[in-house]
N, C-alpha and C positions, 0 to 999 in steps of 0.2 A: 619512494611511493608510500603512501601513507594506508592504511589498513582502516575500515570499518565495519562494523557488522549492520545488514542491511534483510532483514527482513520482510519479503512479497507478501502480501493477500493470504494471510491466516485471517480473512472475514468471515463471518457468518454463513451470508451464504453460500461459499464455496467447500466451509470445512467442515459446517456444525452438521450432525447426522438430520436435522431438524432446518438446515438452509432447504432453498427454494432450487440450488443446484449443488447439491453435495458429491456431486462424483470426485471428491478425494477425501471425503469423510472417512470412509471403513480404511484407505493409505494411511491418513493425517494420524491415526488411533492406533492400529495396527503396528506401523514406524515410530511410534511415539514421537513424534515432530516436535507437539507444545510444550511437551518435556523437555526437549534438547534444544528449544527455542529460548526457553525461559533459563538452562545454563549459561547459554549464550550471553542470553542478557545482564543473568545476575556478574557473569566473569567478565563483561566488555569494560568495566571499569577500570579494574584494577591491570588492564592489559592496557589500557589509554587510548581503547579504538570508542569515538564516537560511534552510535546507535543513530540510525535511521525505520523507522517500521512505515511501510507503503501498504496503501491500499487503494483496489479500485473500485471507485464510483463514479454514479451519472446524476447530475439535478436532475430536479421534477421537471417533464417532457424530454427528458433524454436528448436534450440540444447536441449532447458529445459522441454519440452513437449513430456510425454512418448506417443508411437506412438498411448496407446490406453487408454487413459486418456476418463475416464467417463462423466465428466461435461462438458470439453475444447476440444473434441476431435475434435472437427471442427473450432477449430483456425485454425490452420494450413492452411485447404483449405479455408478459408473464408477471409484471411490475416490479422486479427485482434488479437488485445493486443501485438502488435509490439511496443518494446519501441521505442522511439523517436517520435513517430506521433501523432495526434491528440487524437485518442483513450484510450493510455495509460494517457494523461496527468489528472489532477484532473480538475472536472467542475470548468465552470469559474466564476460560483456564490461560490464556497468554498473560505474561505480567508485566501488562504494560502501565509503566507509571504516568502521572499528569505532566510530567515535563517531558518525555520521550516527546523527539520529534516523529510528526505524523507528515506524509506526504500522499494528497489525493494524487493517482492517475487515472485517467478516462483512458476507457477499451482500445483506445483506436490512439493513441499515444504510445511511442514507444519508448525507455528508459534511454536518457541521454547517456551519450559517450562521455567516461571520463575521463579523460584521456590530459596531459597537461597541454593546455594552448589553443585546447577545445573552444570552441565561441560558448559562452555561456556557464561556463567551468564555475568560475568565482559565484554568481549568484548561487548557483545549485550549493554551493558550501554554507553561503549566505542562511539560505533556506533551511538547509539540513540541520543549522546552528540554531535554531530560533525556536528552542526546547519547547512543548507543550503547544505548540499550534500548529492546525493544518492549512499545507498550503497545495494551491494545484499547481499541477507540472507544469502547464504552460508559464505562468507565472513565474517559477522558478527558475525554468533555463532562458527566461527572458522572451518566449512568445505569448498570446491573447490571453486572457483574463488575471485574477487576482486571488487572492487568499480568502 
C-alpha cells in the first residue's frame, strides 16, 4: 500500500475566523492544524508520499447542492463556498505551493474508495498526479463533469 498525505478543506470559509461558516476556526487555531499541516507538507517529500490538498466547492447557482442537503443547506442562501472567491480558496497561512495538486469536491460527493481494484482507482491517481491544477471529483473517479 502506497502512503499519501491528503489534506480536506483548510478553506476560508470553514477555517478563517473571518469565513462566512468558521465553526472550526477558534479548533483550527487553538490545535494549531496549519502549523502541523504545513510539517506535513514541508516533510511529504522527502518521505516520497505524494500530496494531495481537497477542497469543497459549488459553481455559481449551486447546480451540485441538493436543494435539501443537511450540513450545507444554507450555502445557497448565504452565498458561500462559491468557487472562485475568497471563501473557497485555502487559508493563507497553509503552504500550499503552485504545483500541489488541488481536487474540487461538491457537498454532496463523497471521497472515493481506494481501495486496489476499485472502479475508478487509476484515474483518481491520474488526477492526484497532475501537479498545480484543479480537478472535480466527478471527473476524476470517472463520473459527470470536467476539470
Amino acid at each position: 500500500m502506497r502512503t499519501a498525505l491528503v489534506l480536506i478543506v483548510l478553506i476560508n470559509d470553514l477555517i478563517h475566523p473571518d469565513g462566512a461558516m468558521p465553526t472550526c476556526a477558534v479548533e483550527v487555531e487553538r490545535r494549531g492544524v496549519l502549523a502541523a499541516a504545513n510539517l506535513a507538507l514541508e516533510g511529504a517529500p522527502a518521505r516520497g508520499w505524494p500530496t494531495l490538498l481537497v477542497k469543497v466547492g459549488i459553481r455559481a447557482g449551486y447546480p451540485e447542492l441538493p436543494a435539501h442537503a443537511p450540513l450545507l443547506g444554507r450555502a445557497r442562501e448565504l452565498g458561500v463556498l462559491r468557487l472562485g472567491q475568497w471563501g473557497t480558496e485555502f487559508h493563507a497561512d497553509l503552504a500550499v505551493q503552485p504545483a500541489d495538486p488541488v481536487l474540487v469536491k461538491h457537498p454532496a460527493e463523497p471521497l472515493p474508495r481506494r481501495r486496489p481494484g476499485d472502479a475508478g482507482a487509476g484515474r483518481w491517481d491520474r488526477a492526484a498526479a497532475a501537479g498545480g491544477r484543479q480537478h472535480r471529483l466527478g471527473a476524476a473517479v470517472g463520473g459527470p463533469g470536467g476539470p
